[in-house]
C-alpha positions as CSV (number, residue, x, y, z in Angstrom):
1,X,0.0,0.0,0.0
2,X,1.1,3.6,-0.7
3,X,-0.2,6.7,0.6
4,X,-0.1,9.9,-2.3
5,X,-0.6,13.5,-1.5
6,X,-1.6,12.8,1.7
7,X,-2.0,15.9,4.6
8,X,2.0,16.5,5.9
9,X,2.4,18.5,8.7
10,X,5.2,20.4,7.2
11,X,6.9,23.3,8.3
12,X,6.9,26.4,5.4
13,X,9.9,29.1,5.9
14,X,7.5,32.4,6.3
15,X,11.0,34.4,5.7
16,X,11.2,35.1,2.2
17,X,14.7,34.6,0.9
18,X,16.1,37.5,-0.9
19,X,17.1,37.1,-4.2
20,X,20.6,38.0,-5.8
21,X,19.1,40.7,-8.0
22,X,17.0,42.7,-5.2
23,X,14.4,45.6,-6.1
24,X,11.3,44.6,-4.0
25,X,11.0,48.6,-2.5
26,X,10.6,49.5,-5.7
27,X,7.9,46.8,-6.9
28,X,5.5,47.2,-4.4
29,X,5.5,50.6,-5.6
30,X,5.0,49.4,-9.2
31,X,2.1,47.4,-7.6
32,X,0.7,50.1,-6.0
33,X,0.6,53.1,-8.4
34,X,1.8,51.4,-11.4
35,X,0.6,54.6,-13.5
36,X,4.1,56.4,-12.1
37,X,6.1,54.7,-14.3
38,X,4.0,53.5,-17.3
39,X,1.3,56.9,-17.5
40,X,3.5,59.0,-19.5
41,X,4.2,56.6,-22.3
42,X,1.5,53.9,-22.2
43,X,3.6,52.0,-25.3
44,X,7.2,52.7,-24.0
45,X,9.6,50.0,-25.0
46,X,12.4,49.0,-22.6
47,X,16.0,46.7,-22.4
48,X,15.3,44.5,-19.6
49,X,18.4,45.5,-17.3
50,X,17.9,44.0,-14.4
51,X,17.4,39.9,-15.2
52,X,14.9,37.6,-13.1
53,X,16.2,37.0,-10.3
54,X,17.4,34.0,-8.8
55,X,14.9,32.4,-5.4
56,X,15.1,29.7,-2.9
57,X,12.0,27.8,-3.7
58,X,10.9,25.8,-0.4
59,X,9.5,22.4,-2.1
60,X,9.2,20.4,0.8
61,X,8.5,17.0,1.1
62,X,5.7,17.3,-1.3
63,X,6.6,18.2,-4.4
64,X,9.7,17.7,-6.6
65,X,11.8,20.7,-7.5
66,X,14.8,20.1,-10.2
67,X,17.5,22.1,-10.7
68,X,16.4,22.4,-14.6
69,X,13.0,24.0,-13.8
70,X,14.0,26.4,-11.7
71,X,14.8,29.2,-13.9
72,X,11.1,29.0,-15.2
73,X,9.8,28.9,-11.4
74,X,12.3,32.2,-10.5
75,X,10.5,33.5,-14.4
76,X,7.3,33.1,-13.1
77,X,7.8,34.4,-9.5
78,X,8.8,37.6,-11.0
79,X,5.7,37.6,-13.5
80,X,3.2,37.2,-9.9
81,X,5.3,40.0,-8.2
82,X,7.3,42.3,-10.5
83,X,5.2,43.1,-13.5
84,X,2.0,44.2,-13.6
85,X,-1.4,43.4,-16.2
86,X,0.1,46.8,-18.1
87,X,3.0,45.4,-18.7
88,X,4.1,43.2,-21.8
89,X,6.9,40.7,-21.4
90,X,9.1,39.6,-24.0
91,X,11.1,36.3,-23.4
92,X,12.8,32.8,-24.9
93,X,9.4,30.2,-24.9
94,X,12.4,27.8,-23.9
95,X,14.5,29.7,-21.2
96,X,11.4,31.7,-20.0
97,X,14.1,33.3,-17.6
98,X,15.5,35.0,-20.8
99,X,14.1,38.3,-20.6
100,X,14.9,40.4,-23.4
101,X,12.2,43.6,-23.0
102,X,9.2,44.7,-21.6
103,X,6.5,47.3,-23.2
104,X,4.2,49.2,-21.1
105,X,0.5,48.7,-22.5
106,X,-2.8,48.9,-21.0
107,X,-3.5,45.6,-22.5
108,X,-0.6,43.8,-21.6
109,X,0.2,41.0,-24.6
110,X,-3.8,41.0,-25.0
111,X,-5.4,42.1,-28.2
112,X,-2.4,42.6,-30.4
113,X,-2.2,43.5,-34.6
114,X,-0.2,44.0,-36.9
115,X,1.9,47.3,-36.9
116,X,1.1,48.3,-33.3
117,X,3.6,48.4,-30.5
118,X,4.0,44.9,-29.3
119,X,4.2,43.7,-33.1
120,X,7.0,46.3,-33.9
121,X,8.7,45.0,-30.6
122,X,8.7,41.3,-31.7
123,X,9.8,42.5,-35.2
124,X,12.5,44.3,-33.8
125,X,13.9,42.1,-31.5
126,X,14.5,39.7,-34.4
127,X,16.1,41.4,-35.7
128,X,18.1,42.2,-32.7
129,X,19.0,39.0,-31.8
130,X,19.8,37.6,-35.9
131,X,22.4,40.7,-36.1
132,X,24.2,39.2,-33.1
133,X,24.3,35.9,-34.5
134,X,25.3,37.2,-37.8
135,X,27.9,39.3,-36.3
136,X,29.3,36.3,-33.9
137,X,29.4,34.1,-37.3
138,X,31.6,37.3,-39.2
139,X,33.8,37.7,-36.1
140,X,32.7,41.2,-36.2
141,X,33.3,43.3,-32.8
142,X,29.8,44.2,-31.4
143,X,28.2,47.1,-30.0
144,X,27.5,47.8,-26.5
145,X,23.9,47.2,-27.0
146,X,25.0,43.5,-28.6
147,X,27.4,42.4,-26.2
148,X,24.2,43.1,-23.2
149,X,21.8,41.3,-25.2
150,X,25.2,38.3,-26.1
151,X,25.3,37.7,-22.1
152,X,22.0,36.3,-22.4
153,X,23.3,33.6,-24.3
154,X,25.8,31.9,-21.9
155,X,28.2,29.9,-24.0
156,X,25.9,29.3,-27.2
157,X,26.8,29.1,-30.3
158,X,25.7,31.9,-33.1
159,X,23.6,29.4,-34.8
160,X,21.7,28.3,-31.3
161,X,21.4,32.4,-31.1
162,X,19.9,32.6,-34.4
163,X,17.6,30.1,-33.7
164,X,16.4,32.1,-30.3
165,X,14.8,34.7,-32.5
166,X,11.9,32.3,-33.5
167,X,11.2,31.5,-29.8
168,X,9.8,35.1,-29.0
169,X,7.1,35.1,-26.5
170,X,5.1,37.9,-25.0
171,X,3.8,37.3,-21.6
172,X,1.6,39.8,-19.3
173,X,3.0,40.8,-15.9
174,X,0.3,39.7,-13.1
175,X,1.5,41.6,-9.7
176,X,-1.7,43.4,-9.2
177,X,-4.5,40.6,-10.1
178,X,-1.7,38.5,-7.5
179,X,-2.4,41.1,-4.7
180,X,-5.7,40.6,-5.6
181,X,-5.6,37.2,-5.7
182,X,-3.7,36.8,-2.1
183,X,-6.9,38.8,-0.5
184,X,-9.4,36.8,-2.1
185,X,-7.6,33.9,-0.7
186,X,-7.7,34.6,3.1
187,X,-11.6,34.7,2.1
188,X,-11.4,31.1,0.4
189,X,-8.8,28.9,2.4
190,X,-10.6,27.5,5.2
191,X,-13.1,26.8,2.5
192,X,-10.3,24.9,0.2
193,X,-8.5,23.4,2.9
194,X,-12.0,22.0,4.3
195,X,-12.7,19.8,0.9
196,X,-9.1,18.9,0.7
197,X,-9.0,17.4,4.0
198,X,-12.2,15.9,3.1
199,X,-9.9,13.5,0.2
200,X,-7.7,12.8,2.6
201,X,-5.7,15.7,0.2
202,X,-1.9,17.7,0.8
203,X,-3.1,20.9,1.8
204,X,-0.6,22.2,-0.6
205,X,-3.0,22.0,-3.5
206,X,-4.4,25.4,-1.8
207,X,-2.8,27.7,-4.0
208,X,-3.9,26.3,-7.3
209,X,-6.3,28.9,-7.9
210,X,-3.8,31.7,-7.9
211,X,-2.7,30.3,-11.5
212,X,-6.1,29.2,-12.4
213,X,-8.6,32.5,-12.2
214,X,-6.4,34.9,-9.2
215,X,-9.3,33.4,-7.0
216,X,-11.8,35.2,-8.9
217,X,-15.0,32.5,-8.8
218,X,-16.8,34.7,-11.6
219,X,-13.7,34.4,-14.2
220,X,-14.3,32.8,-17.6
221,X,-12.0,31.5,-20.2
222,X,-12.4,31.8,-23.6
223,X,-12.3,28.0,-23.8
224,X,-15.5,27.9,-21.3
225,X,-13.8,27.4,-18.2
226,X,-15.2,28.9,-15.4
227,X,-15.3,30.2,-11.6
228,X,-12.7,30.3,-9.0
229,X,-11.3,26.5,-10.3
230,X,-11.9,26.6,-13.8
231,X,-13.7,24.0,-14.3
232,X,-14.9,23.1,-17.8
233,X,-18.7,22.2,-18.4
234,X,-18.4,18.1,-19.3
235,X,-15.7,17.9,-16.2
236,X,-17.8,20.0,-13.7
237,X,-21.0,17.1,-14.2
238,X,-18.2,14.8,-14.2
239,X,-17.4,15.8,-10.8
240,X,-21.1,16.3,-9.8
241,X,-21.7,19.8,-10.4
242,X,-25.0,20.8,-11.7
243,X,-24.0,22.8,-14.6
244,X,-27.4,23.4,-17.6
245,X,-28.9,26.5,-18.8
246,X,-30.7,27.4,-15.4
247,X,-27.4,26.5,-12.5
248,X,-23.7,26.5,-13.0
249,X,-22.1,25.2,-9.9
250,X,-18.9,25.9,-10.9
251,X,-19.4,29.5,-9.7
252,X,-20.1,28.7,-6.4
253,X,-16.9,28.6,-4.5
254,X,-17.6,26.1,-2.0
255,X,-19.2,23.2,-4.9
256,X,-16.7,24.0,-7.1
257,X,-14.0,23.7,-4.5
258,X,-15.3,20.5,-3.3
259,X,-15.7,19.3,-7.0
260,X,-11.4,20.4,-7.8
261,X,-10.8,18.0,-4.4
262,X,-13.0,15.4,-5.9
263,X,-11.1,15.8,-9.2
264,X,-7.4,15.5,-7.5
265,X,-8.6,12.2,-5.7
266,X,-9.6,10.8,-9.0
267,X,-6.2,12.1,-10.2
268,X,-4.3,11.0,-7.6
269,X,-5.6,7.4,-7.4
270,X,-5.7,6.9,-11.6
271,X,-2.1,8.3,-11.8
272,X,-0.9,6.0,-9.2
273,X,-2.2,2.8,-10.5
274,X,-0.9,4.1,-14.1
275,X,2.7,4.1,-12.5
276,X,2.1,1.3,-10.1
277,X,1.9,-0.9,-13.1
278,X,4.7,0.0,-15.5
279,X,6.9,-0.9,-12.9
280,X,7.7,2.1,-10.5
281,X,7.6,2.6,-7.4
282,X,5.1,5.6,-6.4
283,X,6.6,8.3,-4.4
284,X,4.4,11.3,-3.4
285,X,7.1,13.7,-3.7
286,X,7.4,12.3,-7.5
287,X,4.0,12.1,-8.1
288,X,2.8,15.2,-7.0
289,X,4.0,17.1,-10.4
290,X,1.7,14.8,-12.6
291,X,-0.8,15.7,-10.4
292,X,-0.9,19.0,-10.6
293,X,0.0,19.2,-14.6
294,X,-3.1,16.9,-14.6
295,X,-5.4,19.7,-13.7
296,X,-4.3,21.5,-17.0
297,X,-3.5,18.1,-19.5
298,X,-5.9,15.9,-18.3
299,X,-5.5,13.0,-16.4
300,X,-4.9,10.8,-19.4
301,X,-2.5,12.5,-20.9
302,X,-0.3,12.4,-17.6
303,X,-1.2,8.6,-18.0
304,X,0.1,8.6,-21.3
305,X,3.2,11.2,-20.3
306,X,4.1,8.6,-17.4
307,X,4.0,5.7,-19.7
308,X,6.4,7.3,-21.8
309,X,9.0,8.7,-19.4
310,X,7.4,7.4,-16.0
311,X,7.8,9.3,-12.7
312,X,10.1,11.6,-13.7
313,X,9.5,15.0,-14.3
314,X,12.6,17.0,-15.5
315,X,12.9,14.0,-17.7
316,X,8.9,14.8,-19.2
317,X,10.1,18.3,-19.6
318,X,13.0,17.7,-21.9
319,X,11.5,14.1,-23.8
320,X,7.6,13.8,-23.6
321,X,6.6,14.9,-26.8
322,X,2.9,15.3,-28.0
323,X,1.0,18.2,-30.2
324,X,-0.9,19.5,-27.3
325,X,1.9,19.4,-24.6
326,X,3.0,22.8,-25.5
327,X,4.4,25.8,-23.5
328,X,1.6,26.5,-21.2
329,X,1.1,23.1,-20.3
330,X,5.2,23.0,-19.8
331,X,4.9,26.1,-17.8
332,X,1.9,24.8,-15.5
333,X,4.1,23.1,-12.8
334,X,6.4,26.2,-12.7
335,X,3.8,28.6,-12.4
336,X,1.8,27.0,-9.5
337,X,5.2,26.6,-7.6
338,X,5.9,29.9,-8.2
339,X,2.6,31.3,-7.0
340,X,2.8,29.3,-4.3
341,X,6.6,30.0,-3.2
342,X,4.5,34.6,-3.6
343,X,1.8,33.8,-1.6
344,X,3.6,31.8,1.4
345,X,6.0,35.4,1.5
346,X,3.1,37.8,0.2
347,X,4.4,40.1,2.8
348,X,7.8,39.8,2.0
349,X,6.7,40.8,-2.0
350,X,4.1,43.2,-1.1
351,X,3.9,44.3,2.5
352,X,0.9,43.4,4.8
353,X,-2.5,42.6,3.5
354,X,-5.5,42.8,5.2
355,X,-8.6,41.5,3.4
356,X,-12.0,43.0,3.9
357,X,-14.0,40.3,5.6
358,X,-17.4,43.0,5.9
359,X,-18.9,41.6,2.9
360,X,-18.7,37.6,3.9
361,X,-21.8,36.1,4.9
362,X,-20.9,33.6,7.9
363,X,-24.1,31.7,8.4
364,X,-26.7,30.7,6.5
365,X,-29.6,27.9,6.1
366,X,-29.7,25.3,3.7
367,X,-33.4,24.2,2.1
368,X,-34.8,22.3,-0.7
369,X,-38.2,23.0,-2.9
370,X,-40.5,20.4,-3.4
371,X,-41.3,22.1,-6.6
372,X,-39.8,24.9,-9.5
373,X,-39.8,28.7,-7.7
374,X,-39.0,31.8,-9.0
375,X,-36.6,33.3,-7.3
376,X,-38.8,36.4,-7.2
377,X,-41.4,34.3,-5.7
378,X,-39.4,33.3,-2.5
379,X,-37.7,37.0,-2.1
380,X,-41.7,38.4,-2.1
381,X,-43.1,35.7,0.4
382,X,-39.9,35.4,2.9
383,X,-39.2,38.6,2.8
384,X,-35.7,38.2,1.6
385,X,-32.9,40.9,0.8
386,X,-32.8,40.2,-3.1
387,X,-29.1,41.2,-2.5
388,X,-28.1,39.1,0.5
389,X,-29.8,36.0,-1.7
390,X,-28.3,36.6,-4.7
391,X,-24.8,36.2,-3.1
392,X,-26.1,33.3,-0.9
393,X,-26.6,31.2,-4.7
394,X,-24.1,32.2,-7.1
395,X,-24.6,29.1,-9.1
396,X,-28.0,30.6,-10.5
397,X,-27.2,31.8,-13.7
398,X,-28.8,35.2,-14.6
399,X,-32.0,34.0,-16.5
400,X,-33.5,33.0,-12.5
401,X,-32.7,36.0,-11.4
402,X,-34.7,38.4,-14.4
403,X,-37.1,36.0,-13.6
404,X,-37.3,34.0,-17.3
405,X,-36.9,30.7,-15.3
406,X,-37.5,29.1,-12.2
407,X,-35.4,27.9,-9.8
408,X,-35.5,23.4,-9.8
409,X,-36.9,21.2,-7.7
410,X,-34.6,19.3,-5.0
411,X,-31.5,22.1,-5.6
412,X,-30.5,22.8,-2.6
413,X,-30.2,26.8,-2.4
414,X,-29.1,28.9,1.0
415,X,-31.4,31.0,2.8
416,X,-30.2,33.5,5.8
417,X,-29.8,32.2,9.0
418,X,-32.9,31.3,11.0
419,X,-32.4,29.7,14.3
420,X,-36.2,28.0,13.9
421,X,-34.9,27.5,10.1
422,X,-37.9,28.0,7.5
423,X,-40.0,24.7,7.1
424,X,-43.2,27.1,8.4
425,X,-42.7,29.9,5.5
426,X,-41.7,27.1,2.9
427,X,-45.1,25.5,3.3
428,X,-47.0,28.6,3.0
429,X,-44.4,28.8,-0.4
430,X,-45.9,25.2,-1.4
431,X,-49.4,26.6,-1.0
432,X,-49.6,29.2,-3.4
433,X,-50.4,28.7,-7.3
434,X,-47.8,26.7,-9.4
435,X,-45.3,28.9,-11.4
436,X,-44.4,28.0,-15.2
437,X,-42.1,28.0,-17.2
438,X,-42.8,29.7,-21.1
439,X,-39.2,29.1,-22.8
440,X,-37.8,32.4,-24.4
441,X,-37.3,30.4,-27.3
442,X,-38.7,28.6,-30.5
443,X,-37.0,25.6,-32.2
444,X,-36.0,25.5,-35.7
445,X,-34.3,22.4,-37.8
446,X,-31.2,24.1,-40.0
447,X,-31.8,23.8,-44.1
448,X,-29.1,23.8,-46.6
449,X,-28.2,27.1,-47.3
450,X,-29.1,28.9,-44.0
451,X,-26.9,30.6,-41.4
452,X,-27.5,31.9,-37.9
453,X,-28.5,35.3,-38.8
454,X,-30.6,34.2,-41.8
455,X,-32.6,31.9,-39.4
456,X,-32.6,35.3,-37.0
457,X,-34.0,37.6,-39.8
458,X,-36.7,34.9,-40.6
459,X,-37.9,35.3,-37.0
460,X,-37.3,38.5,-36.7
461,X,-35.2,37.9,-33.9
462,X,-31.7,39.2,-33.0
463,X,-28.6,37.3,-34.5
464,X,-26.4,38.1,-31.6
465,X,-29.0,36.7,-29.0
466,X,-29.5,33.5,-30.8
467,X,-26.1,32.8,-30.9
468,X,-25.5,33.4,-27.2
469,X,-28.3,31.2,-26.8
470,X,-26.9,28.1,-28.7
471,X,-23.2,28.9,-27.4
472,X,-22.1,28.9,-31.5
473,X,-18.3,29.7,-32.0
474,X,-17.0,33.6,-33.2
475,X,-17.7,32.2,-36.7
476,X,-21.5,31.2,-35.4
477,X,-21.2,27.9,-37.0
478,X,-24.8,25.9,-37.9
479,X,-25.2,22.0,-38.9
480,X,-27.9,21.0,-41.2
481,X,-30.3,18.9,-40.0
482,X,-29.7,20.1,-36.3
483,X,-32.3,22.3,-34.2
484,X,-31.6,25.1,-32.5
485,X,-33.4,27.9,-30.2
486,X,-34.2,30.9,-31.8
487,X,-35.2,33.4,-29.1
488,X,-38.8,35.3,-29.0
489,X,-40.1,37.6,-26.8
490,X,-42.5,35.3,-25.0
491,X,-40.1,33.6,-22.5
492,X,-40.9,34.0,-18.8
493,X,-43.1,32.9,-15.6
494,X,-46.3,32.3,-15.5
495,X,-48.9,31.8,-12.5
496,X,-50.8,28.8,-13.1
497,X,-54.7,28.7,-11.4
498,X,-54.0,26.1,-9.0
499,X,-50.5,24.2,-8.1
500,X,-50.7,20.3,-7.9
501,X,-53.6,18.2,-8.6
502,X,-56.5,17.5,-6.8
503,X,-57.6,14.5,-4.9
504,X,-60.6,15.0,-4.5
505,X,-63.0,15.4,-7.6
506,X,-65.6,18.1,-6.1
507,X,-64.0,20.4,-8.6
508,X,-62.3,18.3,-11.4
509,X,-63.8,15.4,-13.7
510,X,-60.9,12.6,-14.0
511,X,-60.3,11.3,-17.5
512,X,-58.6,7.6,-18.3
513,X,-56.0,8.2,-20.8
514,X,-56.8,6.1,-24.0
515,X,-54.7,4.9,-26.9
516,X,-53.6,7.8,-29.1
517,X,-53.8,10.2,-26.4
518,X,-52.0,13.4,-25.9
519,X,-52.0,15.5,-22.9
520,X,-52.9,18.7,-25.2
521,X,-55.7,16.7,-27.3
522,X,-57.1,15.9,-24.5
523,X,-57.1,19.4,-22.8
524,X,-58.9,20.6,-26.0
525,X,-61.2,17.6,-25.4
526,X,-62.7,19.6,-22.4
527,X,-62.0,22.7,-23.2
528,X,-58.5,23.3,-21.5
529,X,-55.3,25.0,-22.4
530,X,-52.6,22.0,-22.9
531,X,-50.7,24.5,-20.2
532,X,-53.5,24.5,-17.5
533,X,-54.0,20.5,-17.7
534,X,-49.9,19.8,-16.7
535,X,-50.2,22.2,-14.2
536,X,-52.9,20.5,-12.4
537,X,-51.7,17.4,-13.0
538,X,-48.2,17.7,-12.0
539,X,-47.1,17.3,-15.5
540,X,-44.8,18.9,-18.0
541,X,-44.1,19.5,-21.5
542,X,-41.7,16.6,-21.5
543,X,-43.8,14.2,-19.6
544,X,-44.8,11.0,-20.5
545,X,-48.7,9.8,-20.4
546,X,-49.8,6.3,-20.5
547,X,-52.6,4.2,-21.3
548,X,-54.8,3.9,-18.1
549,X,-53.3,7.0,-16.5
550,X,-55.9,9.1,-14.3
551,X,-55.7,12.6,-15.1
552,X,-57.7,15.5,-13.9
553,X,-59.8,17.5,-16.0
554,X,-62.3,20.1,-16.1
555,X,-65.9,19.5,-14.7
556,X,-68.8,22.0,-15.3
557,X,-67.1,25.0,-13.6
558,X,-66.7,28.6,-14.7
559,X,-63.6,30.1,-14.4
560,X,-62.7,34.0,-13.7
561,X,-59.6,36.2,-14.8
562,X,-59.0,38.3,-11.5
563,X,-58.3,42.2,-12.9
564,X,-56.8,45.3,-10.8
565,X,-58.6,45.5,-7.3
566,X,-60.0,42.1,-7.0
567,X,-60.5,40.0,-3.7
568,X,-60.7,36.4,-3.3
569,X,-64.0,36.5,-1.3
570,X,-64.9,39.9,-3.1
571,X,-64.7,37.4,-6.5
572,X,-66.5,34.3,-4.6
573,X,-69.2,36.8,-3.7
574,X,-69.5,38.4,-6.9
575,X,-70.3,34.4,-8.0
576,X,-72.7,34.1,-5.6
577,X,-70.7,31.3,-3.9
578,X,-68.8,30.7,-0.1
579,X,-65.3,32.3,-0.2
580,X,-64.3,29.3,1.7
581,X,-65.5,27.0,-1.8
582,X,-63.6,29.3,-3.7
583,X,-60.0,29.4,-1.5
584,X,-60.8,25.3,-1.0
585,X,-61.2,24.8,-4.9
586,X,-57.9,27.0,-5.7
587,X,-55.8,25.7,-2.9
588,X,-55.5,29.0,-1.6
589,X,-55.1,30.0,1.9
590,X,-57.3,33.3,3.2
591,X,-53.8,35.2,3.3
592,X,-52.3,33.8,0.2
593,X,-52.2,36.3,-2.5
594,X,-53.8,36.7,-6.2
595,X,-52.4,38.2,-8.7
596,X,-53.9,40.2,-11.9
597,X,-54.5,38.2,-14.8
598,X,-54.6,35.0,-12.5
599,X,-57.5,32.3,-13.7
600,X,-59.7,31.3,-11.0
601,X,-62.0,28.2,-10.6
602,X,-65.7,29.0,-9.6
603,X,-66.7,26.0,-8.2
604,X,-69.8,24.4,-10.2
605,X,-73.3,25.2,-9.2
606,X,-72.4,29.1,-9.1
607,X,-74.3,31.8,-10.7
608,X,-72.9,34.0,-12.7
C-alpha cells in the first residue's frame, strides 16, 4: 500500500529569501501606483536591465523541485510579483528566464495587430538577436547594445542564437491581479482546505487557484472554463456539479471547491495505479508534479506522459513529446510553484495585507423545494434581501434572477440564518399557485443554405441573442439537420390557477388516458389550455402519459380572470358562492395572494 498526497504536517519558511538581483522597494511601488512609471508613455519599450532573479524555492516533502526547472519557477515568481497586467513581457518560450524587453501597455500582450507596438517590438527584436548571430558568425566586434543582449546567451553558439529569435514570446505581468488574488484567498482557504481534508488531500493543492482564475469565482476563459477553479462544463457534471442553462455550480466557491478536491482524488488514485503498473515505485514527492500538470492536460494524458517517461518530471520536460503538450502546459508546474513560493511570502513581496471580511456572509440555512420557484417568488413571500440571496446562490445563472426561469426542484439553495430554520414559510411557499415556465425560445431544424443570422431575420429575432443562446463559436457555426433555439419575446413565468392536482373530484372530472392520447388533445377535449391541464396534473411538456393514466380534467365550472382591485371573497361573492368553496377549490389559503391576470376556478353550481 502507498499513501499519495496525503496531509503533511510540514513546516513552510515564512521568511522570504532575498534574491541575488533585489528591487522589491521598488515593486511594491510598481504594484501600487503602477501609472508612475507607465502613464507618460503607455507603449514605452524598454532593455530588460535588471534579469529575473534567482529564489530559494521551499519544495518540501511534497513536491519535486529540479535544478532544470527552476529558472522558469524564478520567471514566473517575477511575473506574480514584479510586473503588472500593463506590462508586456518579451522572453525565450524555452528559457522563460531570458528576458529580453518589456513594453508598457494597457492591454498587456492582449489584443495585439499587426503594426502596433508589441508587433514592432517582436519584429525588432528579431532582428536584434539575428544581427548578433550574424555578427558572432563574421567575427565582427559588437556594440554595447550587442554584447548586453550576447550575455544572455551563456556559451551558445551563433547558430543556437539565431535560432532564439523564433522563440519570441510575449507574456503579461500579473502583480496586481496576484495582490488581488492573495486577498481573495484569506476569504477562500478554510473553504479549500476543508474539501481537501475531506480527500484525505496535501493541503498544498491550496494555491492552485492563484494560477487558475487569481481566486476570482466569476472568471471565464475563452475556452468555457469557469469560476474560482476553472472547471470546464463536461468535467464540472463529471465531478457532480450541476452545470445546464438554469445553474452552474462551478461559480459557487464552495461546490466547485469541493468538485477540484474530488477531481485530484480521481487524479491522484488513476495516476498512481498508471505508474504502479509500468513498474515504479510511487513516491508522493514524484508524483505530485503529474498531479498538478493533470489539472491542465488531463489525467490521461499524464497517463500517457508517465507511460512514456514514467515518474520523472525534469525528464517529461525535456523528452515527452505530444501536439498539445505545449508551452503553457510545460509552464503549468512552474507557475503554481511559483505562485505558491508569492503567496507563502506575500508580505515579503508586497507588504501586509488585510482582506476586507465585511462583505462575507458567515451563516446561512440550507433548504430544498418540493417544486420549481421563481426566485422572485421566495424573495416576495420570505421577505428576503434580493441582494443578501443573490450572493447566498451564485450558481443561478442570470436567467432565475430576471425572472425567465424558475429555480428546480430538489436544488439545494441557501437561505439567511434562522435559528427556527424556514419549514413554516416554505409551506406557505408550497401553497400558493404553481409557477411555469414559457421558454424564451422557438425551435427550428437548419436547411441547406441557412446561417445563424438568416434563421434570426426569418424570425425576426436578434442574431447576436441567438447565438449566445446556442453557445455557437465567433464564426456562429450551424449544422444542417440540427435544431436550434431561436429566441422570441414570449419567455418567462407564468402563475398557473391552482399548483398540484387534486384528490378530490368536487372540482375536477378525472379522464382515463386512451390509446392515441395526448396531454394537449385531451385538454382541448374539455376545453383546456394543454398549459392548465400539466399544471394540475403535476405534468410537464416533457412528460410522458400512459394508457390507463388518471388525469384530472375540467368539470362544469366557470372560471374568472381576476383584474386590478379584486379580492378572493370579493370574486366568490361576486359568484354568488362561499369564499371558503372558492379558497378550497384554488388551494388558496385566506392570506395567500392573487395576482392580476390569475385564472380562478368557480366552483360548479355558481351563478354567474
Amino acid at each position: 500500500m502507498f499513501t499519495l498526497l496525503t496531509k503533511n504536517a510540514i513546516a513552510h519558511s515564512r521568511k522570504a529569501i532575498t534574491p541575488l538581483f533585489s528591487n522589491h522597494s521598488v515593486l511594491r511601488v510598481l504594484v501600487a501606483f503602477p501609472f508612475l512609471f507607465t502613464g507618460l508613455n503607455s507603449h514605452a519599450s524598454n532593455e530588460l536591465t535588471v534579469p529575473v532573479a534567482d529564489y530559494e524555492i521551499d519544495c518540501g516533502e511534497t513536491f519535486e523541485c529540479p535544478q532544470s526547472l527552476m529558472p522558469r519557477v524564478h520567471f514566473w515568481v517575477e511575473v506574480f510579483s514584479r510586473w503588472d497586467t500593463e506590462t508586456a513581457v518579451f522572453h525565450d518560450k524555452e528559457n522563460p528566464h531570458r528576458v529580453y524587453s518589456t513594453v508598457s501597455r494597457r492591454d498587456g500582450c492582449r489584443r495585439s495587430k499587426a503594426g502596433d507596438s508589441l508587433d514592432r517590438e517582436r519584429t525588432n527584436l528579431g532582428k536584434s538577436i539575428k544581427g548578433l548571430a550574424s555578427a558572432l558568425s563574421a567575427g565582427r566586434s559588437l556594440t554595447d547594445k550587442q554584447k548586453r543582449l550576447h550575455a544572455k546567451f551563456k556559451g551558445e553558439s551563433s547558430s543556437q542564437i539565431r535560432a532564439a529569435a523564433d522563440r519570441l514570446r510575449c507574456q503579461s505581468g500579473n502583480s496586481n491581479r496576484m495582490l488581488g488574488a492573495l486577498e481573495q484567498f484569506k476569504l477562500y482557504r478554510p473553504t479549500i482546505l476543508d474539501a481537501l481534508e475531506s480527500q484525505n488531500l496535501t493541503p498544498e493543492l491550496q494555491y492552485l487557484p492563484f494560477v487558475e482564475s487569481a481566486f476570482n469565482p466569476k472568471a471565464l476563459s475563452h475556452v468555457g472554463a469557469a469560476g474560482l477553479w476553472q472547471i470546464m462544463p463536461s468535467t464540472g457534471r463529471t465531478l457532480g456539479l450541476t452545470v445546464n442553462e438554469t445553474v452552474d455550480d462551478r461559480y459557487d466557491p464552495t461546490r466547485a471547491t469541493y468538485g477540484a478536491a474530488r477531481y485530484f482524488r480521481n487524479s491522484v488514485d488513476r495516476l498512481s495505479t498508471t505508474a504502479f503498473e509500468n513498474g515504479h515505485t510511487v513516491v508522493a514527492k514524484e508524483l505530485n508534479p503529474f498531479v498538478v500538470t493533470s489539472y491542465n492536460y488531463g489525467v490521461r494524458g499524464m497517463q500517457r506522459a508517465i507511460q512514456q517517461v514514467g515518474l520523472d518530471y525534469e525528464r517529461l520536460l525535456k523528452e515527452y513529446k505530444s501536439p498539445s503538450f505545449q508551452t503553457a502546459v510545460r509552464n503549468f508546474y512552474a507557475s503554481f510553484l511559483a505562485a505558491r513560493h508569492v503567496a507563502q511570502n506575500s508580505e515579503y513581496f508586497f507588504g501586509e495585507i488585510t482582506p476586507d471580511f465585511s462583505d462575507r456572509i458567515y451563516a446561512f440555512n440550507t433548504v430544498k423545494l418540493d417544486r420549481k420557484t421563481s426566485a422572485r417568488r421566495l424573495v416576495d413571500e420570505l421577505n428576503l434581501d434580493s441582494d443578501e440571496f443573490k450572493k447566498l446562490n451564485p450558481s443561478f445563472k442570470s436567467v432565475i434572477w430576471k425572472h425567465k426561469a424558475l429555480i428546480p426542484a430538489n436544488y439545494e439553495i441557501r437561505l439567511p440564518f434562522k435559528e427556527s430554520g424556514w419549514s413554516q414559510q416554505l409551506a406557505s411557499v408550497n401553497s400558493l399557485p404553481v409557477e411555469i415556465e414559457r421558454p424564451g425560445f422557438v425551435l427550428h431544424r437548419v436547411r441547406s443554405g441557412e446561417s445563424a443570422c438568416v434563421i434570426a431575420q426569418k424570425y425576426k429575432a436578434s442574431c447576436s441573442q441567438l447565438i449566445k443562446l446556442n453557445g455557437l463559436d465567433r464564426r456562429a457555426t450551424v449544422y444542417v439537420g440540427k435544431q436550434i433555439k431561436v429566441p422570441t419575446l414570449t419567455g418567462g413565468i407564468s402563475v398557473a390557477a391552482v399548483n398540484k392536482p387534486l384528490e378530490s373530484s368536487d372540482t375536477y372530472a378525472v379522464y382515463s388516458v386512451r390509446s392515441g392520447d395526448t396531454a394537449c388533445k385531451i385538454a382541448a377535449r374539455h376545453s383546456m389550455k394543454c398549459q392548465e391541464l400539466l399544471a394540475i396534473n403535476g405534468l410537464s411538456r416533457s412528460s410522458v402519459i400512459k394508457i390507463g393514466q388518471v388525469l384530472n380534467v375540467s368539470g362544469s365550472d366557470d372560471w374568472h380572470v381576476v383584474t386590478a382591485g379584486q379580492t378572493a371573497c370579493g370574486i366568490a361573492e361576486r359568484y354568488g358562492v362561499g369564499c371558503s368553496s372558492l379558497l378550497r377549490a384554488n388551494r388558496l389559503a385566506l392570506r395567500s395572494t392573487i395576482r392580476v391576470g390569475q385564472r380562478l376556478r368557480i366552483p360548479r353550481g355558481a351563478g354567474s
